[in-house]
MIBA-696611 format. One line per 2 residues: their letters; for each residue x, y, z of N, C-alpha, C. Coordinates in steps of 0.05 Angstrom, whole numbers, m for minus. Atoms other than C-alpha are relative to their C-alpha. Layout:
% residues N
A = X/Y/Z/X/Y/Z/X/Y/Z ~ ...
% end
This chain:
% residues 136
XX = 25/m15/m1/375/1400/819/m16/m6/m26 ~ 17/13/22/310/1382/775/m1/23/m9
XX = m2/m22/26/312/1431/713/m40/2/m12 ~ 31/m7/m2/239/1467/700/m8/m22/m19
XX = 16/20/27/237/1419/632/m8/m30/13 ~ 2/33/m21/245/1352/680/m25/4/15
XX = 16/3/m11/188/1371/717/m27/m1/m14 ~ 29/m4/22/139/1393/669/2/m40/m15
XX = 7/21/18/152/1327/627/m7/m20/31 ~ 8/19/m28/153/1287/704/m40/1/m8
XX = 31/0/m9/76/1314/708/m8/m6/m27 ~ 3/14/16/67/1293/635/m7/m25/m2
XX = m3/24/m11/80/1234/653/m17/m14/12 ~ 20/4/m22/41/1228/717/m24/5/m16
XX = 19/1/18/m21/1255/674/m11/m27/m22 ~ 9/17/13/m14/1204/622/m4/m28/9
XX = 2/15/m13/m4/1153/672/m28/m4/10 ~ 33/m13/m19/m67/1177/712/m22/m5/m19
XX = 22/4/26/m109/1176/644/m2/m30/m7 ~ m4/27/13/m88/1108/621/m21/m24/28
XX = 9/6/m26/m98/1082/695/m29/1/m4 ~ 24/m5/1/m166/1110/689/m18/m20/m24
XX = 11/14/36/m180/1082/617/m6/m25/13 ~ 0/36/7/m165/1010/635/m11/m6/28
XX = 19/9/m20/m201/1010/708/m32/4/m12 ~ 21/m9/13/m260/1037/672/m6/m33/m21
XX = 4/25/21/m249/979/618/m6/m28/12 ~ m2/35/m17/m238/919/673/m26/7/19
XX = 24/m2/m14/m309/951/708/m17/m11/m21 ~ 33/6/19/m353/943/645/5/m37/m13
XX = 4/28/12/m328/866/628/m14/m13/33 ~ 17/14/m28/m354/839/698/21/m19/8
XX = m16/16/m14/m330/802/755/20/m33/m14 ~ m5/21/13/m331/737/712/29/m5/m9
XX = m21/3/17/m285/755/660/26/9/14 ~ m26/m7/m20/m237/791/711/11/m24/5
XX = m5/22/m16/m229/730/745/12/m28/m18 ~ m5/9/18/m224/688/682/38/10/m11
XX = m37/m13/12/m156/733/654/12/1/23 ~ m13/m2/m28/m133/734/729/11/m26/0
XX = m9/23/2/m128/659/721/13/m13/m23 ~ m14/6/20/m100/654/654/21/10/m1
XX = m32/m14/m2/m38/703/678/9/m10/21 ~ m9/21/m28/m32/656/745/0/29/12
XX = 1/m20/m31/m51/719/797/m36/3/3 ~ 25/m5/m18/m104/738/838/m24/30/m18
XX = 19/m20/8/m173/784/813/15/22/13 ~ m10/m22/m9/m147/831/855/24/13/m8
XX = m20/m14/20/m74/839/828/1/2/m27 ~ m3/2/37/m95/836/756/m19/35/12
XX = 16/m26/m1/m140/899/782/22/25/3 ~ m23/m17/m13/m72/930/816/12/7/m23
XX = m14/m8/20/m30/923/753/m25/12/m22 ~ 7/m21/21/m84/951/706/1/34/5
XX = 10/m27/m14/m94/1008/758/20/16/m10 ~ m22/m11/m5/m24/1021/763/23/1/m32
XX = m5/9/23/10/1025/693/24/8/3 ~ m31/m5/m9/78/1062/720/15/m11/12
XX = m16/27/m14/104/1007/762/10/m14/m13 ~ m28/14/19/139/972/702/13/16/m9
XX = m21/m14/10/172/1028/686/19/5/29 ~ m13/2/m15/198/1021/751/13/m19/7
XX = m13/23/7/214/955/745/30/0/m12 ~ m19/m4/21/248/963/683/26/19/m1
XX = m27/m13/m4/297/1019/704/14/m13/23 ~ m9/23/m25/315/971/769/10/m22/m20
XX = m9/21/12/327/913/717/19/11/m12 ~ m18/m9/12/370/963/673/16/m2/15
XX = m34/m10/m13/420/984/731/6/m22/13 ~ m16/21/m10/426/911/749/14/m21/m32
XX = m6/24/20/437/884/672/m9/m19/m2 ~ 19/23/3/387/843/668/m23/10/m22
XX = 13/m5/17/339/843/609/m21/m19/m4 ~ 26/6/m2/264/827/617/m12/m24/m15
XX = 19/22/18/251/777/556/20/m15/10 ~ m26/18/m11/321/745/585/m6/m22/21
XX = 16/11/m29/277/724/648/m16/m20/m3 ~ 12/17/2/246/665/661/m30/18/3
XX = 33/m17/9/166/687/638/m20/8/39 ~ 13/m5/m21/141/669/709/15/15/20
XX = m20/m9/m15/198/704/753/m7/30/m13 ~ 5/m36/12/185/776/713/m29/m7/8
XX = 21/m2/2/119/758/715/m20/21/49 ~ 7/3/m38/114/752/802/20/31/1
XX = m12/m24/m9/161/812/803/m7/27/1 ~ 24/m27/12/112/859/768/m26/m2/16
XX = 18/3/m17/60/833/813/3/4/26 ~ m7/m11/m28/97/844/880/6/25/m5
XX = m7/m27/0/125/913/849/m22/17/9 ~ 37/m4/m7/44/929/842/0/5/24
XX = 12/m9/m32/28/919/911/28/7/10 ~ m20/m6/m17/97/953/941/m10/21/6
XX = 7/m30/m20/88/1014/995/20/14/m6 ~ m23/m11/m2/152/1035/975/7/12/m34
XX = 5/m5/29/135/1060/905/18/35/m11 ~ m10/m32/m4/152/1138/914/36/m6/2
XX = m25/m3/m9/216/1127/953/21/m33/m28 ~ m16/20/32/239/1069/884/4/24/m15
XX = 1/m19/19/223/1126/846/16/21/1 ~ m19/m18/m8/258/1169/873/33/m1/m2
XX = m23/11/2/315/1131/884/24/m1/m28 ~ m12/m2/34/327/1114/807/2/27/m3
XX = 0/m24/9/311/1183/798/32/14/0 ~ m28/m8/m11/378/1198/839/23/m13/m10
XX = m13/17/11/412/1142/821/m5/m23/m19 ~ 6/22/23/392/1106/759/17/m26/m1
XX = m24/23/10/456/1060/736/13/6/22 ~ m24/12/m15/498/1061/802/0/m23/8
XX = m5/26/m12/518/992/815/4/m1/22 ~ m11/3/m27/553/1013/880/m19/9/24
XX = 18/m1/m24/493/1037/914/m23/m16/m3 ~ 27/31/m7/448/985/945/m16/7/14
XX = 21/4/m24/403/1013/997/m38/m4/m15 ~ 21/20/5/348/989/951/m7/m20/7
XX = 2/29/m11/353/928/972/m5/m5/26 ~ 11/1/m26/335/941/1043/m30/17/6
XX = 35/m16/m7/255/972/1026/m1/m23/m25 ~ 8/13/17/258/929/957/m19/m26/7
XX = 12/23/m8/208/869/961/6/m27/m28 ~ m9/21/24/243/843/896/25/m11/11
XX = m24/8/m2/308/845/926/12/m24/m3 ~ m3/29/m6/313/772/942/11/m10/m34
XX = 0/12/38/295/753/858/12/14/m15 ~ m22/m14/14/333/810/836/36/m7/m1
XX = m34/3/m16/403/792/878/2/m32/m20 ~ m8/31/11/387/710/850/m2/8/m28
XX = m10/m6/28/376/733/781/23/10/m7 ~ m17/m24/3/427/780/783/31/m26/m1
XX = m20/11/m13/473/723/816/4/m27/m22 ~ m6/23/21/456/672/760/10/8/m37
XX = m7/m3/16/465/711/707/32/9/m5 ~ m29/m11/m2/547/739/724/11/m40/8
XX = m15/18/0/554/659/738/12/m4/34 ~ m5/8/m37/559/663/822/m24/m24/16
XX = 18/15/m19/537/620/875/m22/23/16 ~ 15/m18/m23/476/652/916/2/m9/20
% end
């Protein structure tokens, strides 16, 4: 059961998220299409997902607790493989029910039904599979 202090800091959270979000759509409106399009091509993605990840600024923290409970560590990653994984996280429909998930189960190894809504699954399982030294 979530304890009154877990929720209050949850909507903390969500707030500062929500503000930040705001800040940096606000910031990628007043440089113009141009320059969007310009840093969209210097991070190899699309105008549009450079718009998603500014939007969205909680989605690597969802990442990043998914990379924890598999032992995998972010600068460890090849640059473009983290890079595409934060960009498919972005656009996932399944954002709530990740969140949730960790929420429930942070670090269990033994439960996987992530991996059947995940859209990383695939690059998570081969990372996962090259770093312990297995065949995929």
């Amino acid at each position: 059961m979530t304890t009154p202090r877990s929720v209050l800091d949850d909507i903390r959270r969500w707030y500062r998220n929500w503000r930040a979000a705001r800040k940096a759509a606000f910031e990628l409106q007043c440089v113009g299409a141009a320059e969007i399009e310009h840093v969209a091509q210097e991070l190899g993605i699309s105008s549009s997902a450079l718009q998603s990840l500014v939007t969205h600024p909680d989605e690597g923290e969802l990442l990043a607790k998914r990379l924890a409970g598999l032992h995998l560590e972010p600068s460890a990653l090849p640059r473009e493989a983290f890079r595409d994984m934060q960009r498919v996280c972005s656009m996932c429909g399944c954002k709530y029910r990740c969140g949730r998930d960790l929420a429930l189960k942070p670090l269990d190894p033994d439960w996987q039904k992530w991996r059947e809504y995940c859209p990383n699954a695939n690059t998570l399982t081969a990372l996962e599979a090259l770093r312990s030294g297995r065949q995929i």
